[in-house]
Each structure stands twice: as C-alpha cells, then as structure tokens.
Backbone as CSV, one residue per row, in Angstrom:
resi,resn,N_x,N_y,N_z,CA_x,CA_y,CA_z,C_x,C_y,C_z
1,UNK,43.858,-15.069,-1.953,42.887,-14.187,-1.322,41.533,-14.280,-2.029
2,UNK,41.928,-13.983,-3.497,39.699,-14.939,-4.203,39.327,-15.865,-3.825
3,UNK,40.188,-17.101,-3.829,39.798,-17.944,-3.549,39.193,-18.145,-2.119
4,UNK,39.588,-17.523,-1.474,39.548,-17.380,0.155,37.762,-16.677,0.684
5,UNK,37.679,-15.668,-0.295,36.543,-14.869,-0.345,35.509,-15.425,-1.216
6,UNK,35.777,-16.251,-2.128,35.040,-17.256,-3.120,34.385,-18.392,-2.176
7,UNK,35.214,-18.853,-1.531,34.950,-19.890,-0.545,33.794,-19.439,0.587
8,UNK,33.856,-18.275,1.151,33.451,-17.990,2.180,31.992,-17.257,1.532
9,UNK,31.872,-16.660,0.253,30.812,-16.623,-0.058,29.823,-17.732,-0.271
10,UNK,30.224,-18.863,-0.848,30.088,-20.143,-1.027,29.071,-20.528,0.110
11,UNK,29.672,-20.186,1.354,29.909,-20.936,2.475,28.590,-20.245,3.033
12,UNK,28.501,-18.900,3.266,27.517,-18.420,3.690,26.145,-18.286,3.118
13,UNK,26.346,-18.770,1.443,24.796,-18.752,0.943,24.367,-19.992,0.946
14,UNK,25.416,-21.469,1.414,24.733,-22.606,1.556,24.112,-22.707,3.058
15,UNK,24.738,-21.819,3.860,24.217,-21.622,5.114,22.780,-21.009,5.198
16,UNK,22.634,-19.969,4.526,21.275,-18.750,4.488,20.518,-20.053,3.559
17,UNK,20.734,-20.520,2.920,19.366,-21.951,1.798,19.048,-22.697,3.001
18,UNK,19.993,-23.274,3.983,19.715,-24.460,5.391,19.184,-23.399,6.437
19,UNK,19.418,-22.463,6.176,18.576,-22.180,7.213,16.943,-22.558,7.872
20,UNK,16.086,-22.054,6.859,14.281,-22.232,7.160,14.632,-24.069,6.966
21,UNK,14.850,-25.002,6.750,14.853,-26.387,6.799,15.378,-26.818,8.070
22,UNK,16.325,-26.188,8.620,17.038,-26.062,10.152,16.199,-25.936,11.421
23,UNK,15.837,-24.569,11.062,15.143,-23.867,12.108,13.428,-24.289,12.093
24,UNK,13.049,-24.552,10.587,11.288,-24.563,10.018,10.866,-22.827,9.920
25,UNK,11.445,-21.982,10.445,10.911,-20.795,9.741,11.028,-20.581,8.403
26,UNK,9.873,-20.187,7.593,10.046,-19.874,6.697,9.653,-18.679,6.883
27,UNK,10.304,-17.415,5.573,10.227,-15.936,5.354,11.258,-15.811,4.379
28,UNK,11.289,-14.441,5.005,12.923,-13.900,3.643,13.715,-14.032,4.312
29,UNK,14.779,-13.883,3.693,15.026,-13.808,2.314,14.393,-15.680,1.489
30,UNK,14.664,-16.201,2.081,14.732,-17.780,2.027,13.328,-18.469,2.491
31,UNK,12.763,-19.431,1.768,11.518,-19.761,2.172,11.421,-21.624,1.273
32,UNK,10.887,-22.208,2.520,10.849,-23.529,2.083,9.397,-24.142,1.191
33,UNK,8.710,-22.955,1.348,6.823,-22.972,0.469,7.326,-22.776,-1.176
34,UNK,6.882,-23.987,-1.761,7.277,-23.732,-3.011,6.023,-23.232,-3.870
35,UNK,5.907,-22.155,-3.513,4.578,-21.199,-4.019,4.067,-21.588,-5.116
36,UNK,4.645,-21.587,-6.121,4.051,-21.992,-7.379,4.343,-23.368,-8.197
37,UNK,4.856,-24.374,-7.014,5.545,-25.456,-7.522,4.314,-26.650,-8.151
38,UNK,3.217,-26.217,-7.813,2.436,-27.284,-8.156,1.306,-27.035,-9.589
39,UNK,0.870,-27.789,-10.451,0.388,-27.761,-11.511,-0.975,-27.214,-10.775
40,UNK,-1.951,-25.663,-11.411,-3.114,-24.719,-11.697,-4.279,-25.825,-11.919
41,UNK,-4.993,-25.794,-11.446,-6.312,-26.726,-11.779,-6.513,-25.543,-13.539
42,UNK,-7.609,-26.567,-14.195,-7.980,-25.869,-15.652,-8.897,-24.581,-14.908
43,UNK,-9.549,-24.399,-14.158,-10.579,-23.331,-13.918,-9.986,-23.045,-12.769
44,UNK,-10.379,-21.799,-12.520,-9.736,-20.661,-11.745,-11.000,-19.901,-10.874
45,UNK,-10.794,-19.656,-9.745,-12.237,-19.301,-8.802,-11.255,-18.430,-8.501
46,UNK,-11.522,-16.719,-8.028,-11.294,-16.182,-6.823,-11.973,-14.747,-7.162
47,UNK,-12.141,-14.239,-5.694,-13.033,-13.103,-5.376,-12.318,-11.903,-5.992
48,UNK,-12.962,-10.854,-6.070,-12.462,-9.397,-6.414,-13.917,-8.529,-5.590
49,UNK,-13.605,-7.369,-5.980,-14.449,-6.523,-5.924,-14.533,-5.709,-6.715
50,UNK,-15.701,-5.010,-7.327,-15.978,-3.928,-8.305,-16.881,-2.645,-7.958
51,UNK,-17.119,-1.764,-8.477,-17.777,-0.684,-8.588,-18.748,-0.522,-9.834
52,UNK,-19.490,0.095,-9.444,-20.420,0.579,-10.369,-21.090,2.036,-10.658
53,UNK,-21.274,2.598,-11.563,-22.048,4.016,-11.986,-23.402,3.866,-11.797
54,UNK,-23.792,5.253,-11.574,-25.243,5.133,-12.122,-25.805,4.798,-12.888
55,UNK,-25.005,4.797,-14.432,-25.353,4.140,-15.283,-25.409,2.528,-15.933
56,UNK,-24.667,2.072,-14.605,-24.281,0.550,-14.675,-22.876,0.530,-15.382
57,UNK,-21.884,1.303,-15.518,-20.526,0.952,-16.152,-19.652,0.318,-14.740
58,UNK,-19.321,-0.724,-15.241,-18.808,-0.730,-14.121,-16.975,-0.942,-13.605
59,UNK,-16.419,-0.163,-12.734,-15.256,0.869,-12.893,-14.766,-0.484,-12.185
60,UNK,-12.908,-0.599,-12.360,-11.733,-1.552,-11.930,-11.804,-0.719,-10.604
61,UNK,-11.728,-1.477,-9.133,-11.075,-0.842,-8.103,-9.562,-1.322,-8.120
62,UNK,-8.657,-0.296,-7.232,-7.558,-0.498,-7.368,-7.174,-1.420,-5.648
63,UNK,-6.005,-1.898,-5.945,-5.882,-2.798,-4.909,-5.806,-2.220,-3.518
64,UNK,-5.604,-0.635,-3.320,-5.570,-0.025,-2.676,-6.891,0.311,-1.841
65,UNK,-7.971,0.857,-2.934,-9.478,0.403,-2.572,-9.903,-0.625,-1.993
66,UNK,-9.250,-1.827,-2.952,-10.012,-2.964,-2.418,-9.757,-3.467,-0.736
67,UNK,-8.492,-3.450,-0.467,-7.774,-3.943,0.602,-6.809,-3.013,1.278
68,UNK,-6.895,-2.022,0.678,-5.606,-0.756,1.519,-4.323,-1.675,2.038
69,UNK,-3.679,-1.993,-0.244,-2.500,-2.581,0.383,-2.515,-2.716,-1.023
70,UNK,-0.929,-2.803,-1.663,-0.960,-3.093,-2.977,-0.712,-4.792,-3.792
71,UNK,-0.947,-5.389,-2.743,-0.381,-6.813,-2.938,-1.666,-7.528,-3.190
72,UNK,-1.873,-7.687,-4.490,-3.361,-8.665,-4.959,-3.660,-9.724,-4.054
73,UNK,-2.388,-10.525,-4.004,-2.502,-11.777,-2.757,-3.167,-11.144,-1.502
74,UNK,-2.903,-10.229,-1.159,-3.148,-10.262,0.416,-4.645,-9.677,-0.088
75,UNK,-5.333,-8.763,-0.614,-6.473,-8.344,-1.230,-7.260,-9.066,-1.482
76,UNK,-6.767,-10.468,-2.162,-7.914,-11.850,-2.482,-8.140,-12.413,-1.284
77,UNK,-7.011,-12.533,-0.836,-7.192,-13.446,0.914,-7.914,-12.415,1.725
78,UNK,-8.021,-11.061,1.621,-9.138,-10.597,2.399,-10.347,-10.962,2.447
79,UNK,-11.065,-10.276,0.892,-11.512,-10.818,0.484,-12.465,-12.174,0.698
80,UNK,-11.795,-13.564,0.712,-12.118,-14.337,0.425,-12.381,-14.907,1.786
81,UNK,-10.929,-14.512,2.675,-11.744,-14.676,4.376,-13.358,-14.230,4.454
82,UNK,-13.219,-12.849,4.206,-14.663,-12.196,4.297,-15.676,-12.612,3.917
83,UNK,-15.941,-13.493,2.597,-16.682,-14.219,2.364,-16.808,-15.106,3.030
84,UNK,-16.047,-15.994,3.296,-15.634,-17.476,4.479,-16.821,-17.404,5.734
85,UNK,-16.304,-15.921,6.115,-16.999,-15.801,7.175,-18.143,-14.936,7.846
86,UNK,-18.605,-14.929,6.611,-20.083,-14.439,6.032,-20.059,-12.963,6.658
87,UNK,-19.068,-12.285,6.344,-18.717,-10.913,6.471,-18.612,-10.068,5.218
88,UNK,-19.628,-10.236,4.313,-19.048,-9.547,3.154,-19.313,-8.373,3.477
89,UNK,-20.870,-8.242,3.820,-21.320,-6.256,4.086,-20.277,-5.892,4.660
90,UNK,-19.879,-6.238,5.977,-18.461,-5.670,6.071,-17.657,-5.103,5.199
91,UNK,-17.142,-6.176,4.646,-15.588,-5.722,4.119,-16.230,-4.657,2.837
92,UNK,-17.485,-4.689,2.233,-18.387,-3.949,1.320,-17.682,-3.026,1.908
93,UNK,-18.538,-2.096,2.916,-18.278,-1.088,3.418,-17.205,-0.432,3.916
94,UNK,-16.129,-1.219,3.993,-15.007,-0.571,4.176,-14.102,-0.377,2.938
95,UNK,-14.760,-1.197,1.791,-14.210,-0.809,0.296,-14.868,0.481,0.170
96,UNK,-16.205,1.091,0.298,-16.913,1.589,-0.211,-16.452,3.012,0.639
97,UNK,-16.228,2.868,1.845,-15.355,3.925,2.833,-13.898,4.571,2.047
98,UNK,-12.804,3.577,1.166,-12.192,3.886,0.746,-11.597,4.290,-0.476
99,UNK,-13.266,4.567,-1.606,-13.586,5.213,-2.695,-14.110,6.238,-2.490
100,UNK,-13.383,7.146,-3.632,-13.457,8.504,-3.618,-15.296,8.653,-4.147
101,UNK,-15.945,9.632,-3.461,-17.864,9.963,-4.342,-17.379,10.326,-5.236
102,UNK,-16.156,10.995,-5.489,-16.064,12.102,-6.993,-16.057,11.236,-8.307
103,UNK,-15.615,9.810,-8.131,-15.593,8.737,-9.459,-16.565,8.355,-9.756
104,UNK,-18.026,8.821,-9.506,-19.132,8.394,-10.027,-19.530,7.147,-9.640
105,UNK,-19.217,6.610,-8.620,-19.449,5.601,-8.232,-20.514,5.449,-7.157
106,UNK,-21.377,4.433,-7.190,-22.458,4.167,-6.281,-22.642,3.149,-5.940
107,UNK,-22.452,1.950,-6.400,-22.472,0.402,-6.193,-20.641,-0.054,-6.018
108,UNK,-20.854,-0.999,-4.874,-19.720,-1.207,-4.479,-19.941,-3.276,-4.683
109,UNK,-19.522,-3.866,-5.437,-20.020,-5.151,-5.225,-19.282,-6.347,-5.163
110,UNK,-19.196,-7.082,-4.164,-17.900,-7.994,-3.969,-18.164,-9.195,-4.572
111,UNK,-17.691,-9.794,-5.434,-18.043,-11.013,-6.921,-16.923,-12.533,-6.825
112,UNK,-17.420,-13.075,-6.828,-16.769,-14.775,-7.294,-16.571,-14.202,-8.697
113,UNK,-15.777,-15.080,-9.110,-15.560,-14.744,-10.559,-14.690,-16.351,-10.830
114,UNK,-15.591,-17.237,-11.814,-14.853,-18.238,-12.349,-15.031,-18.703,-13.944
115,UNK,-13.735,-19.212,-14.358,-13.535,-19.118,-15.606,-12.210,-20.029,-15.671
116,UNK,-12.813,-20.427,-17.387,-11.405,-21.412,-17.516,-9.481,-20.587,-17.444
117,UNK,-8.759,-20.689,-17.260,-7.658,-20.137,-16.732,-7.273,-19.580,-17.589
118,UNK,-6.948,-20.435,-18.910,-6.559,-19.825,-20.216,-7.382,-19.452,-20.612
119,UNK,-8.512,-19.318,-20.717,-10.031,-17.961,-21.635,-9.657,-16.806,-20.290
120,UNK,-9.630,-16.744,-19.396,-9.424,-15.742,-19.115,-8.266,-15.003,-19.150
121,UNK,-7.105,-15.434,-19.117,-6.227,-14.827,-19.534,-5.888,-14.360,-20.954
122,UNK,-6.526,-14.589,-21.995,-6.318,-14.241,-22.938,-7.511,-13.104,-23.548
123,UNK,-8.743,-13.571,-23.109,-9.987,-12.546,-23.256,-10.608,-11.533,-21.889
124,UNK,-9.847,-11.914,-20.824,-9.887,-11.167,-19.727,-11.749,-11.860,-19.170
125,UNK,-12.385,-10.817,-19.000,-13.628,-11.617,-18.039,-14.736,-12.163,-19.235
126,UNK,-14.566,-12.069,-20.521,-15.393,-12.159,-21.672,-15.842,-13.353,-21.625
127,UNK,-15.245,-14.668,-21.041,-16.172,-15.692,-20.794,-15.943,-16.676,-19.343
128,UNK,-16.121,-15.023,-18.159,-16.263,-16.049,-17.215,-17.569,-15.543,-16.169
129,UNK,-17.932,-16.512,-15.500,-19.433,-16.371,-14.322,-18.677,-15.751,-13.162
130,UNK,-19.927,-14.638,-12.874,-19.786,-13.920,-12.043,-21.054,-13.865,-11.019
131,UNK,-20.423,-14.369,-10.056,-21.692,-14.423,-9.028,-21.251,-13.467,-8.081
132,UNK,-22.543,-12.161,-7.823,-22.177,-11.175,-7.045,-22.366,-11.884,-5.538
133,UNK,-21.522,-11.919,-4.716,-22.088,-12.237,-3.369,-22.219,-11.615,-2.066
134,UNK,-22.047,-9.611,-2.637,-22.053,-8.714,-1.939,-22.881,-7.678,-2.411
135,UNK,-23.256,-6.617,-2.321,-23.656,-5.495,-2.648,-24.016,-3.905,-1.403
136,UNK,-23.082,-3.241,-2.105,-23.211,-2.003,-0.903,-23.683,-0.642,-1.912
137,UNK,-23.483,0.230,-1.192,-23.397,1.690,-1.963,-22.922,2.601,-0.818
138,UNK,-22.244,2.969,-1.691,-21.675,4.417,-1.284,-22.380,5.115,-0.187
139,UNK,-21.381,5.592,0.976,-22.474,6.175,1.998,-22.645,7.775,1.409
C-alpha cells in the first residue's frame, strides 16, 4: 500500500513539471521562465520613485504608494512602462494621490537610478546616478 501511494505521488508531480512544456502555459504552480537563470549584467538600471520634504529630506515610498501593490516587480514594471511611454506626470500623480499630506511630503519624484550591482548592494544608493525623470507635488 506505500509503495502504491509512493508511486502515484511520483506519478502526479512528474505530470504537474510536463505540464507548462505540454500545454506552453506557463504560471503556478509550475513555470517554464527560468527567472533568474541567467548571469546580472555588472550595473544595474531601474526606476523607483521618491518623496521629498520641504526641507529636501527625502522620504522611502512604500510599494504600496508607489504602485498600490506590494510586489516591487510589478511596481518597477509600472514604473518603467510609464517612463517608456512618456507618461511619467501621470503615474507622478497618481503616486502623489496615494501619499498621505500628513508625512510632510511635497515633492513626489520618479528617478532612474544606476549603479554598479555590488556598490549598491552593499552601500545602498551612496555611489549610484540618479537621474530624476519626473517631478510632481502634492495636490
């Protein structure tokens, strides 16, 4: 009887792996995109967005702000469409729609940000270029 149920487990997770190669859908559980299978160029480009004070400090938005969604991926690919397609005031303003006035915030500014992969991961933005290619404020 294990063996029987050993087998048939066997049986059904080599089935659920052939599946997306079968059919070509890929999704979940199972997915044929090998997301991270390929070697990081040395420098690293991608968009964010930030905030700013009156005083010029300027505050982390949360991914929720940025993109009303907690998944960084889908937030950069907003993002970065928006830039693409020379929609930044846009997407500005709908970041800037979904910050609270009470955080002192007044500048809403959507930024390239590039830097070598490893300096930034280890010193965070301390040595990378930031080209703003948005700017809003708070309505």
């Amino acid at each position: 009887m294990r063996f029987a149920a050993l087998a048939l487990v066997s049986v059904a997770t080599t089935v659920v792996l052939l599946v997306p190669a079968v059919t070509g859908a890929d999704g979940f559980p199972v997915s044929t995109h090998p997301m991270y299978a390929t070697a990081r160029p040395a420098d690293a480009s991608f968009i964010s967005a930030e905030a700013s004070t009156a005083s010029g400090t300027t505050v982390e938005l949360s991914m929720r702000q940025i993109a009303d969604t907690d998944d960084p991926l889908v937030a950069e690919a907003r993002l970065r469409r928006a830039a693409r397609a020379d929609d930044g005031r846009a997407q500005c303003e709908r970041i800037a729609s979904r910050v609270a006035a009470t955080d002192a915030i007044e500048t809403i500014r959507i930024v390239r940000i590039r830097a070598p992969l490893t300096d930034f991961v280890r010193t965070g933005r301390a040595t990378a270029t930031v080209d703003v290619l948005t700017t809003c404020r708070l309505p």
